[in-house]
N, C-alpha and C positions, 0 to 999 in steps of 0.2 A: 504493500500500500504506500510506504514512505515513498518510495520510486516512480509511483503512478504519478506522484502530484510534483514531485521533480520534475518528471518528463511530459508532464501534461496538466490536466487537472483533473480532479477526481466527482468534480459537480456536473461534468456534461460539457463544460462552456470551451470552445474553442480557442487555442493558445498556437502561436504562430514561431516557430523554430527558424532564426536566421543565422548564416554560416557563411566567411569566406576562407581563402586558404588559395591551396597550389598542387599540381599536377606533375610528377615526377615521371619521366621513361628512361629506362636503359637496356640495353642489350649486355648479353656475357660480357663482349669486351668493348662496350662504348659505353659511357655515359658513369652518372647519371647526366640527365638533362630537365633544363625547366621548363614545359611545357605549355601547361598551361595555369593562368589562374582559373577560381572555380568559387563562384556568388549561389549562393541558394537558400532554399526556404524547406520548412515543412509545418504544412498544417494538420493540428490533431484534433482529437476527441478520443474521451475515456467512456465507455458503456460499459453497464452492464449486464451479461447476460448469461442465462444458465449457471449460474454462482461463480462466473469468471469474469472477468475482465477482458473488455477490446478493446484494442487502440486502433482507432482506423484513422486514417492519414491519406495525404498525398502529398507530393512532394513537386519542385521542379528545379530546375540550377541551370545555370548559365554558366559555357568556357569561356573564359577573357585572356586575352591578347597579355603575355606576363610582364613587358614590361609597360604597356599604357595602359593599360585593365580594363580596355574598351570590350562591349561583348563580339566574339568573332562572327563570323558568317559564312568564311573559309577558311583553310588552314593549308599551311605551304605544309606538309609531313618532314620533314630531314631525314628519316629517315629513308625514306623510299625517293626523296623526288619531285612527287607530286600532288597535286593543288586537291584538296577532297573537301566534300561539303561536310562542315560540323552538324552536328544533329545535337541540339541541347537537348536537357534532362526533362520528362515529363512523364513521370511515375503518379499513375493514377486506375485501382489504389494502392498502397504501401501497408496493408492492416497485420496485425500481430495478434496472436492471445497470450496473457502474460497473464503471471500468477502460479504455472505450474509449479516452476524452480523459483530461488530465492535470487535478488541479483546482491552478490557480493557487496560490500559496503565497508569505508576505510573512515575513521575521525579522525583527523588531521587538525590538530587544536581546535579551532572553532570554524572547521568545516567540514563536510561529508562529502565523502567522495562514492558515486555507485558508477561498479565498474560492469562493461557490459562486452562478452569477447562473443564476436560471430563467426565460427568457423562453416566456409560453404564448401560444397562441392554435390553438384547434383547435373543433370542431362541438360545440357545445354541447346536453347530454340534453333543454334544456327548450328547444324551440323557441317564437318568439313566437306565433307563431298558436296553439298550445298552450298555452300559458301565457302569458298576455297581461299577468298580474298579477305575475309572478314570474320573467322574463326578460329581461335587458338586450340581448338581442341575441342572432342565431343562431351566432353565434361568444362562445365564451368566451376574452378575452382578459386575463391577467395577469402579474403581476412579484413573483417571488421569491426575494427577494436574504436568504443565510445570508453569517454570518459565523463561522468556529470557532477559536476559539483554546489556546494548550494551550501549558505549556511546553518550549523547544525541548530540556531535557534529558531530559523526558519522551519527547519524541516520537525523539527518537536513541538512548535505551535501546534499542528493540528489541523495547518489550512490546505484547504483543497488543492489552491494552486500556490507552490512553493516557486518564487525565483530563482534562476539555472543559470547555471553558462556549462560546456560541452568542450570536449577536445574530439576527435573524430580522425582513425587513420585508417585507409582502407591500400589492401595488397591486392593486385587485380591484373586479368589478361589484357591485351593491347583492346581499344575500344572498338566495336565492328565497323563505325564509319572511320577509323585510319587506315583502314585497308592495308594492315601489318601481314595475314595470311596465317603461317604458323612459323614466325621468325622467333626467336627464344628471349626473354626477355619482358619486360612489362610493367606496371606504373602501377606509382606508391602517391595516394591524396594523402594531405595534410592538414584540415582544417579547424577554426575556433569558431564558436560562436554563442547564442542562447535563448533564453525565451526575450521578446521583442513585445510592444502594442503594436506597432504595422510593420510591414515590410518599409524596406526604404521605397523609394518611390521607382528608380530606375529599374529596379528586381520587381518591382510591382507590374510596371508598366510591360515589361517582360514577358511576364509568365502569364497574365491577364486573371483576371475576376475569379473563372472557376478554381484557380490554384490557390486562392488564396482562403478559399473556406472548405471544410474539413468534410468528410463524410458523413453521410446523415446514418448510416446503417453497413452492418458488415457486407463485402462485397469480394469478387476476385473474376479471375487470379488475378495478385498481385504483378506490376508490370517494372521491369528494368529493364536496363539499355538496352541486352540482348532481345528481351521479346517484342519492345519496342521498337529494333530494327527490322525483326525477322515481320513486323504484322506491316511495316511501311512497304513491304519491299512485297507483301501478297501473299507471302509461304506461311 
């Protein structure tokens, strides 16, 4: 429960997640390199149902240009050459059931720290013989390690919605619109951020209206890059 209202709020009302940070690639013997920055949001809600807890969400982010941190629209690859169209983040929805496990928890003088490790690996939308240019493998495997923190006076009040801030690193295959193929190698985010009253306005004006309010009711499947690419593209 401490954790729901860290990470959201635990009365229903919708709470807006803002995050920036940066995009790391390298290959065995290249790099690293800084690729991209990386601006985004998520909006939640906490339900409850069947004596569990949902958090249903969406999310969207935007890649920026690293050193003017303008949003891109193409991207020159370095690695390869050439010019590919960026496909920003537009995960909708993102929902979770939480409650089964406990999420670990550190007091840090007069702060709480909940730590949160996601290890993936499951069948990935773009298979290679399908996509021979934009899948690293018929398994998508990743690491996403959150960290949330929040003051421990805060979170022992007892209020629904407790203030946050977040660190966020995710370990990840090359992305399908860099048209990498199955070159070895692959890219580490790095981002801060936390609970916000609105988005800034440029990430607003972005991602537009629907992203920015939260799910009314559980839904799926949830959508990421990979199957966001794979349903643009028809397959």
């Amino acid at each position: 429960m401490d954790f729901l209202r860290v990470r959201a709020s635990t009365d229903g009302a919708e709470t807006i997640s803002w995050w920036t940070g940066d995009v790391y690639g390298w290959q065995d013997d290249d790099g690293p390199h800084h690729l991209f920055g990386f601006e985004g949001l998520n909006v939640a809600r906490v339900v409850e149902a069947d004596g569990a807890w949902q958090l249903l969400t969406r999310e969207a982010a935007a890649y920026l240009d690293p050193k003017s941190r303008e949003i891109l629209q193409t991207w020159d690859n370095p690695f390869t050459g050439q010019e590919v169209e960026v496909q920003h983040v537009f995960n909708d929805p993102v929902n979770q059931r939480l409650g089964a496990y406990p999420v670990p928890v550190t007091r840090l003088g007069d702060q709480v720290v909940f730590n949160v490790d996601i290890r993936l690996a499951y069948p990935s939308p773009l298979k290679v013989a399908e996509f021979p240019e934009n899948s690293a493998n018929d398994t998508y495997r990743a690491l996403e390690l959150f960290q949330f923190f929040a003051k421990a006076e805060d979170v022992d009040s007892g209020a629904a919605n407790v203030p946050s801030f977040f660190s966020w690193s995710r370990v990840s295959p090359w992305l399908p619109w860099m048209a990498m193929g199955q070159r070895p190698g692959g890219l580490v985010y790095h981002v801060r951020g936390g609970k916000v009253a609105e988005a800034p306005e440029r990430l607003a004006a972005h991602v537009g209206e629907h992203f920015l309010h939260a799910p009314q009711e559980w839904g799926g499947p949830n959508v990421s890059s990979w199957s966001a690419f794979a349903a643009k593209v028809g397959r």
